[in-house]
MISENU-332305 format. One record per residue: x, y, z of N, C-alpha, C in turn. Coordinates in steps of 0.05 Angstrom, whole numbers, plus 5000, padded with zeros to 4 digits. Example, Ala and Ser with C-alpha at 12.3 -4.5 7.8 and 13.67 -1.06 7.14 Angstrom:
2
526448865156524649105156526449345156
525749555142527349795143525850015157
REM end
This chain:
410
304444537764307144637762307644747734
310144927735310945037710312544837689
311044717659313044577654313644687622
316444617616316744647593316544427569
315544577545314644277526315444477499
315244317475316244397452313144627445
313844817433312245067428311744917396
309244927391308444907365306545167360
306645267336304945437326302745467331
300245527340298145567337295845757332
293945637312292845857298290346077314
290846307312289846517333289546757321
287546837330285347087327285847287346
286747487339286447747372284247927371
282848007396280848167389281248447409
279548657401279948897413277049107412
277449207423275349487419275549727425
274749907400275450177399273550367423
273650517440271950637462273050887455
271451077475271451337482275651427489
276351227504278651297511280551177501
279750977482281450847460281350837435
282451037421281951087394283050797373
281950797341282750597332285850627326
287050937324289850867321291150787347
290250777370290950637391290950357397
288250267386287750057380289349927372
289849917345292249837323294649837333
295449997360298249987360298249727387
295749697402296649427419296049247413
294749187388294148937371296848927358
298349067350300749037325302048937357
302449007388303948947403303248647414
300348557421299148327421299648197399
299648167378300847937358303447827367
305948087375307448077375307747817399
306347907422306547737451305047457441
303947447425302147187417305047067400
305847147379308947007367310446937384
310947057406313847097426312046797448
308746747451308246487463308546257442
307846297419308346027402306046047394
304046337382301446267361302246457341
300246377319300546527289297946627293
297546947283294847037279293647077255
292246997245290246927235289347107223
287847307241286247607236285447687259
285847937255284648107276281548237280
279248257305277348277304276848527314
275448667312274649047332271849097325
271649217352268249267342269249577363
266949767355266950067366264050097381
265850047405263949977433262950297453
260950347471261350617490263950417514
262850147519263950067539263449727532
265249527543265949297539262949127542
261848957536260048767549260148697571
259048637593259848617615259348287622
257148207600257547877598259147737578
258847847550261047747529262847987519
263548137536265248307525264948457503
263848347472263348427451261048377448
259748507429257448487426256048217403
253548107408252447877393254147857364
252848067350252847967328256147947309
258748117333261148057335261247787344
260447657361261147407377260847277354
258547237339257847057324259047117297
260347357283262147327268264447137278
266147117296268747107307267446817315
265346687323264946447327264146297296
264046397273263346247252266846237241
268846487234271046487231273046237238
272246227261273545997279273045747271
269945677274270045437258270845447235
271045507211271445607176274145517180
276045637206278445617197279845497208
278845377231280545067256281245297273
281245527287282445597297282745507329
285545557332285445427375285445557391
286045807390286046067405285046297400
282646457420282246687411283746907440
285147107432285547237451285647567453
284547637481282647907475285248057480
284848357475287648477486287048537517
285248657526282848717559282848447567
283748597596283548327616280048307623
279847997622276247937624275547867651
273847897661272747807683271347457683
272247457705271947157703269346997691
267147237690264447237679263847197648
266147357645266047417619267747187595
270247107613271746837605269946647598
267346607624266846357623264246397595
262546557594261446597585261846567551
263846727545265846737517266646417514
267446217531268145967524266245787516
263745877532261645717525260345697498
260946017485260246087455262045927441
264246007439266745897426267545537423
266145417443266345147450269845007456
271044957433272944767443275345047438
275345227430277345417423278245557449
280245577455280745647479280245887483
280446117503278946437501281746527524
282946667514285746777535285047097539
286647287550286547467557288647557548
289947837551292648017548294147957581
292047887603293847857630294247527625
292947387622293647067609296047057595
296047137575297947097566301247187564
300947447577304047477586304647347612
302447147618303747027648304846777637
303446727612303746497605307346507588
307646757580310446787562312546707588
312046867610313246917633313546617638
311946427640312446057644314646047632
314446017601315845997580319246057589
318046327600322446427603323346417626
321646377651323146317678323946027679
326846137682329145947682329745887703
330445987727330945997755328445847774
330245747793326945687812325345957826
327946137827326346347836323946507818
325546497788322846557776320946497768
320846227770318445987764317346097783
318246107814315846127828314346287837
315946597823315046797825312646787802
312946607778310946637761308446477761
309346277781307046097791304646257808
306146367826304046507845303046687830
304246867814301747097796300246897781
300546637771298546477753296646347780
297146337800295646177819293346407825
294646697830292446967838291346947814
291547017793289747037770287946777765
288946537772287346267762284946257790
285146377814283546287830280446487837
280146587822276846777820275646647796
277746457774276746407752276246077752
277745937774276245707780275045507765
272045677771269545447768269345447738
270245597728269645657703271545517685
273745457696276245387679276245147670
274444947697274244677690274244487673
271444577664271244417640272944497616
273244757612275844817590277044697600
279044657621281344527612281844297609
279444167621279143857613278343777578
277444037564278443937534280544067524
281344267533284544367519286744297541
288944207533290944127546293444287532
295044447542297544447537297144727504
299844847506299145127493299145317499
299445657484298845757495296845807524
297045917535295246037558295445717583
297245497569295745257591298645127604
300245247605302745167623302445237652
300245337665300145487688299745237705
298545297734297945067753295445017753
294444667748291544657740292144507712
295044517701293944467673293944127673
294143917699294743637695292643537722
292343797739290343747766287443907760
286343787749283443927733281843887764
282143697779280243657810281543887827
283944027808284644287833281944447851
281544577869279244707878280944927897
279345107903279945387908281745437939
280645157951281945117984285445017970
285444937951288244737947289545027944
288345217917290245377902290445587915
288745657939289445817965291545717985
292145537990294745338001296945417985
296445317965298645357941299645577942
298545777942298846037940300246257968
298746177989300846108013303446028016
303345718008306345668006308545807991
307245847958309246027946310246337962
308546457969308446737987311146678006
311246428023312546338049314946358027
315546208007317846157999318846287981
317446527972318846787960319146997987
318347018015318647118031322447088033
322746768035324646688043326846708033
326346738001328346767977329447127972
326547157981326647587983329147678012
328647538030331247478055334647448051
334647178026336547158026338547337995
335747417980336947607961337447877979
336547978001336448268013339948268023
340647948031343547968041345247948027
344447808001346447837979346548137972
344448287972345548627962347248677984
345448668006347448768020350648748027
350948408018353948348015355648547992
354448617973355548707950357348997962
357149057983358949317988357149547981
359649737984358350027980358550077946
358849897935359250037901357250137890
357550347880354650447871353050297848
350850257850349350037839348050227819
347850127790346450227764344550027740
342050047748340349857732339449997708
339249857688338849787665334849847660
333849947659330550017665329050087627
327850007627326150087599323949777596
321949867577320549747556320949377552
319849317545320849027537322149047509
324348877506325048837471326849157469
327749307480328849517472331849537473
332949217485335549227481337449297502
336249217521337649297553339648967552
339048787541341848627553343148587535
342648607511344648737492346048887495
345849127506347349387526349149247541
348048987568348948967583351948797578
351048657552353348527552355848607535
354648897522356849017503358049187535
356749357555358549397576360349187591
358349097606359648877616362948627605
361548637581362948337569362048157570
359248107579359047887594357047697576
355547417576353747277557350547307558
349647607566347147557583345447497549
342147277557340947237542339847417521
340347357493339147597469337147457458
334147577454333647487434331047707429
329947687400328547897386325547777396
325747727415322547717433321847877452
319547887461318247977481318847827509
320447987525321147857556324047617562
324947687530327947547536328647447559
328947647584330347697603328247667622
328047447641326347487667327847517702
330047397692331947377719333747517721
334547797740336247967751339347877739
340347917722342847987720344848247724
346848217752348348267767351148287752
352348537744356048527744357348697750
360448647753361948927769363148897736
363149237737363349357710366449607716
367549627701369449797706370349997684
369450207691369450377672372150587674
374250577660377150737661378250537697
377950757721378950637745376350567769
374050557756371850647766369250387762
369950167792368250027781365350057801
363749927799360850077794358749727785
355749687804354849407801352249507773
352049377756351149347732348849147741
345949217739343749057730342249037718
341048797712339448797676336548767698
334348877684332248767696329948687672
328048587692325848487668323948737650
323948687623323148877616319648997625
319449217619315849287626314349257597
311549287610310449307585308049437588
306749577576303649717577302149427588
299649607602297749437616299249117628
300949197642302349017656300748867682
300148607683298348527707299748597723
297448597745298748767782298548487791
298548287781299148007784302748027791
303348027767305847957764308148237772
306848417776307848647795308748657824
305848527834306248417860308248097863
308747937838309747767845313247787850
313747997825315848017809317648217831
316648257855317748527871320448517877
321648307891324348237896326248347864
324648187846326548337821327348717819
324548757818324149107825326049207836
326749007868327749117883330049287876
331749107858334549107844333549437831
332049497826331149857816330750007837
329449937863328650017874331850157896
333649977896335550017908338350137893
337150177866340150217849339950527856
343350637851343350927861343051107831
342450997806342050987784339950847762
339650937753338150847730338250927699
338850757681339850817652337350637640
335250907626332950817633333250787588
333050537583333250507550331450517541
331450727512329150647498329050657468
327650477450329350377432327050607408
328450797408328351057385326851007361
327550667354326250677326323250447326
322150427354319350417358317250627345
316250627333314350877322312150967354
312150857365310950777398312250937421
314951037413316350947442315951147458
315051377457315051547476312851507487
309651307485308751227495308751007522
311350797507313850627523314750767541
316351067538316451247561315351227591
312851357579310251427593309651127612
310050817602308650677616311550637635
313950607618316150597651315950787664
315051007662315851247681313351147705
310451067685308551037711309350757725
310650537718311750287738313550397761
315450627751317350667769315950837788
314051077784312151187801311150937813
309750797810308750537822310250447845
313250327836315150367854316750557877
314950777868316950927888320750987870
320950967848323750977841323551257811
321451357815321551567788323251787797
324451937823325452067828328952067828
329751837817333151707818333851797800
336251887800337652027783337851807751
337351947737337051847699338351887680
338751737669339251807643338451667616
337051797606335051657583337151657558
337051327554338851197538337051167511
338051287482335651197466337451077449
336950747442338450507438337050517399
338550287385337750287360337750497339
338750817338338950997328339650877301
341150617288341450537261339250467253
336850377265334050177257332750537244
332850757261331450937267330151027229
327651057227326951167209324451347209
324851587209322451757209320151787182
317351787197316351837168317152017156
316651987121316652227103314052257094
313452527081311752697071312652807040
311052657032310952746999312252976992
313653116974313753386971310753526964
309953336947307153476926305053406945
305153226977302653256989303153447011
300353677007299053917022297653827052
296653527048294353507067295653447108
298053267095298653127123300353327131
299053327159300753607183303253337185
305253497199307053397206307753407232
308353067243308153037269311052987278
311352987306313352807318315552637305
313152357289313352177276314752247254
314252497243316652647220319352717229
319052667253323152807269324152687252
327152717242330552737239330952617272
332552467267334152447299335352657307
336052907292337853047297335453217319
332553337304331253427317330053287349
330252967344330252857368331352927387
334152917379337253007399335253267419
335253387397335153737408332053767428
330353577427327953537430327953407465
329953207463330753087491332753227507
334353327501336453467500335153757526
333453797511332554037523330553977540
328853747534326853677562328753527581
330753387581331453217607334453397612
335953537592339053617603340353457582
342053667568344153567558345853177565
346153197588347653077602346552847611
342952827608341352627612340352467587
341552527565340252407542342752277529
341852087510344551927502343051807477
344051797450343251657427345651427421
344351217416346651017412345550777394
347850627395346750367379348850107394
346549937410348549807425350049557405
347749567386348949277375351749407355
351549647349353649717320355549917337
355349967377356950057387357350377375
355450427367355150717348355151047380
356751117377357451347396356851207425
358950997425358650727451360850907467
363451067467365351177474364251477494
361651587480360051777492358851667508
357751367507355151387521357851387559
359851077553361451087572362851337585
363151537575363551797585361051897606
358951857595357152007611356251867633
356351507633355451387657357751457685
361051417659362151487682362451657699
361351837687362152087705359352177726
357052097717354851977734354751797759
356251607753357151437770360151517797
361851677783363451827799361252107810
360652107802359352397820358052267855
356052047834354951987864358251827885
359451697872361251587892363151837906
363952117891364652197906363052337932
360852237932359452327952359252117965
358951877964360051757990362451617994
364551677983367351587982369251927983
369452087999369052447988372652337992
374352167999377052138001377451927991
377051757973377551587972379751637943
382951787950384151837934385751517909
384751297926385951067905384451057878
382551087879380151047858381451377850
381151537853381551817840384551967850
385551857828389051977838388352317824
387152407809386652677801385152867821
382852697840381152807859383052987878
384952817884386253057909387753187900
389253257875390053497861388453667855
385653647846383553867845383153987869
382453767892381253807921384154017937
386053927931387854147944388554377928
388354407900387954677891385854827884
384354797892380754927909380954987931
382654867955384354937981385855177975
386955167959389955397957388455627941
REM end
């Protein structure tokens, strides 16, 4: 079972490799994002390892005489965790532990299941996070054994298995059944709760992890949803009726995404989705002063393709415009072209502006409420468009509507 215990620090190594389709400034940017998910579980890193591979090891992932750097490191320095950014094959786990001995060996899919322990608060989301740790823990099995009979508790070891080491593959196939039956059951009675909610037009909150979607939600709303400057703050669907001028309208926060996201926790996490899947909107955030983010873009746009929800009407919210700082370029240096990464926000504006529509782009600052008056102008009238299409009379909500509507008549 999922349990919670006091998070102590622990000392950790991340490792990576540069390939054909992964350059080292690519590299660098999911290691600077993996430290980040390694802080946000409760480890400190240490140092980072890369070797420039055609393609991964297919028994130790990295190659010898890497292993045996990163295995002398470890001893030199006590370390308790090494963790790769590439999800490993169960071959390759077991293999890597055996080198490593008592140091534990995690993954990039390990360990955001493991953050995911950490923040599901709800039974619903415990158990949605159990079953993605139960699919991922059961091909890896035989292997896990004896590790976890010398590491207990920590990163990567909150999952199921971490107190039943005699678990075996018939139990965590049971297990795994049951959870299925009982998110079946919970997916039933969330489908009636939307459906209770009426016809109000429903608008989710969609972006990146860490980019400030319930920060948003609660400067709209009013309301106390959880803040904090980690990775995955938010794991459980937050729901509000929001009222904008005469015009109220259902508000949802959802869990943030993240590059190389397990299809673990995709498949587990679906009922959440759903809340996207069903909104007649989407206020898709993204936080401007990531040096990354239009990459961030690119991986929500492919989840929501994933989903089936990339075609819903948008509007790309770009949050933190006070953090925002573009590089500069020397006057006196000739050499560096100038990229992207050189924009002015102003050139940003004009840059989004013109790829998505005026009317689909929004710069703001949710925490300093910085052109917060614009952004509410444009949801609302987003949000009235679609309701006058399925409300085309509904003159209480719009005492102006049937003065236009009958002088368009005349």
């Amino acid at each position: 079972m999922l349990e919670k215990e006091e998070i102590k620090f622990e000392k950790t190594v991340i490792v990576g490799i540069i390939t054909q389709n992964q350059s080292e400034e690519k590299l660098t940017e999911y290691l600077d994002e993996l430290e980040f998910l390694t802080f946000t579980a409760g480890g400190e890193v240490i140092k980072r390892f890369s070797q420039k591979m055609e393609k991964p090891n297919p028994k130790t992932f990295l190659g010898t005489g890497k292993m045996d750097e990163i295995h002398h490191f470890i001893k030199e320095n006590d370390i308790s965790t090494v963790i790769f950014d590439d999800e490993l094959s169960p071959a390759q786990q077991k293999n890597i532990t055996k080198i490593f001995g008592e140091c534990k060996v995690l993954d990039r899919t390990n360990l955001i299941l493991d953050i995911f322990a950490q923040r599901a608060q709800t039974s619903y989301a415990r158990t949605q996070v159990e079953l993605a740790q139960c699919q991922y823990l059961l091909p890896r099995l035989s292997g896990m054994w004896t590790h976890l009979e010398r590491q207990r508790g920590g990163i990567g070891m909150r999952g199921p298995g971490e107190t039943e080491i005699e678990t075996d593959r018939r139990i965590v196939r049971d297990r795994i059944a049951l959870l299925k039956d009982k998110i079946k059951t919970i997916d039933k009675q969330m489908s009636v709760q939307r459906s209770n909610r009426g016809a109000l037009v429903r608008v989710a909150l969609v972006g990146y992890t860490n980019v400030g979607k319930s920060t948003l939600m609660n400067t709209i709303s009013k309301s106390e949803v959880f803040v904090e400057n980690k990775l995955f703050a938010t794991l459980d669907t937050t729901v509000r009726k929001v009222v904008i001028k005469n015009l109220p309208f259902l508000l949802s926060d959802t869990v943030g995404f993240i590059r190389k996201l397990p299809t673990q926790l995709v498949e587990s996490f679906k009922s959440t989705l759903d809340e996207v899947r069903e909104a007649d909107l989407l206020l898709h955030v993204v936080d401007i002063s990531h040096p990354d983010f239009e990459d961030h873009i690119a991986s929500v746009n492919q989840i929501l393709q994933d989903i089936e929800s990339i075609d819903k009407p948008t509007i790309m919210v770009f949050n933190k415009i006070d953090a925002y700082k573009p590089l500069v370029i020397d006057e006196d240096d000739l050499m560096t072209e100038r990229t992207s990464k050189h924009y002015s926000l102003e050139e940003w504006k004009a840059t989004w502006m013109s790829n998505v529509g005026e009317k689909n782009a929004l710069f703001i600052s949710a925490t300093n409420k910085e052109n917060f008056e614009e952004f509410r102008e444009k949801v609302y009238e987003a949000v009235r468009e679609i309701h006058i299409t399925r409300f085309p009379y509904n003159n209480f909500l719009y005492p102006d509507y049937k003065e236009n509507h009958s002088e368009e008549k005349e």
